[in-house]
C-alpha positions as CSV (number, residue, x, y, z in Angstrom):
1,X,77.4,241.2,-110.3
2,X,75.7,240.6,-106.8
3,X,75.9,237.1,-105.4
4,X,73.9,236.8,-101.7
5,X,75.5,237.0,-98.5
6,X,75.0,241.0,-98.8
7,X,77.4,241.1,-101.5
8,X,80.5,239.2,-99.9
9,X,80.3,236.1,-102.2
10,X,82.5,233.6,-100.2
11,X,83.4,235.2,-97.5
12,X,80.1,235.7,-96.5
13,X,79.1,232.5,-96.8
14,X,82.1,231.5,-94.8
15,X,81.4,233.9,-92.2
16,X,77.2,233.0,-92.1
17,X,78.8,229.1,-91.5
18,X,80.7,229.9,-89.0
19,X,78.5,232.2,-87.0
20,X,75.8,229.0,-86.8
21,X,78.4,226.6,-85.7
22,X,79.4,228.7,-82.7
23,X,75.5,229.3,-82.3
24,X,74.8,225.5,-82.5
25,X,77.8,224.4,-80.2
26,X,76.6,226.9,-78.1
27,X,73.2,225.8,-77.5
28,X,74.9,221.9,-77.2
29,X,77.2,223.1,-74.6
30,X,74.4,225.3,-72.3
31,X,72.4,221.6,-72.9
32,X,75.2,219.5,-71.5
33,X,75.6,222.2,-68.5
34,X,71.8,222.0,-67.6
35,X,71.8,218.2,-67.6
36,X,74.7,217.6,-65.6
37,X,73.6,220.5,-62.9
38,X,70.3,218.4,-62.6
39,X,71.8,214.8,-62.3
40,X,74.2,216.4,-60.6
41,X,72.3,216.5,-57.4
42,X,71.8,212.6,-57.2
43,X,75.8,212.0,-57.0
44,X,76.6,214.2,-54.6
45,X,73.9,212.2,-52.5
46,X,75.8,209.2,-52.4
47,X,79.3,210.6,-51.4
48,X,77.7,212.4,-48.2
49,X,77.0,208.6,-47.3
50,X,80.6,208.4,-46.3
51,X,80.9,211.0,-43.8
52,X,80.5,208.5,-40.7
53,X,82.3,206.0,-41.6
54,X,85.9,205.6,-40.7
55,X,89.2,206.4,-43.0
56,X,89.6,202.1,-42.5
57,X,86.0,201.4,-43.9
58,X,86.5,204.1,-46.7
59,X,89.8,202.2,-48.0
60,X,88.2,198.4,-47.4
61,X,85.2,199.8,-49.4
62,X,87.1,201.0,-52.4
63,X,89.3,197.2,-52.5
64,X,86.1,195.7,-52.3
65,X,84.9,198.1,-55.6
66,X,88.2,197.2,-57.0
67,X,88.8,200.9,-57.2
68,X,92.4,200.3,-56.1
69,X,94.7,197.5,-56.1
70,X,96.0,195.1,-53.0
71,X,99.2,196.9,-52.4
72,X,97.5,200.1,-52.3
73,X,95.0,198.8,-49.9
74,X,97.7,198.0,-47.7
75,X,99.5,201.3,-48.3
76,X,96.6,203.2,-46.9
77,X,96.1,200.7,-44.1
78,X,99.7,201.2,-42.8
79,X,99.7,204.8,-43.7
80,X,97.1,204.9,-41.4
81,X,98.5,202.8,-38.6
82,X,100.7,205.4,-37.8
């Protein structure tokens, strides 16, 4: 007795599922690459902003943004002293 799937039964139903998962995660993941190679362009605009300012303007930028804490502002600062 024949039943589908070429006459595999369950494995070939197993196998047909996991063929269009990796073809579905597949198309997802090429998706997810093309978006973030088009909005990539726009954030690498805003990091060339920082190539004339100073290493001191950098670091009293990123305490301002609260991207780092008091004692590592004054890390860098005498790091950079010397």
């Amino acid at each position: 007795m024949m039943m589908g799937y070429g006459g595999f039964g369950w494995i070939g139903m197993i196998l047909n599922l996991v063929i269009t998962l990796g073809v579905i995660i597949g198309l997802v993941l090429l998706i997810v690459r093309a978006v973030r190679r088009t909005s990539g362009n726009n954030t690498q605009a805003g990091t060339q902003n920082l190539t004339g300012q100073s290493a001191r303007d950098i670091a009293q930028s990123r305490y301002a943004k609260g991207e780092v804490s008091r004692e590592e502002y004054q890390q860098i600062l005498s790091d950079l002293g010397r």
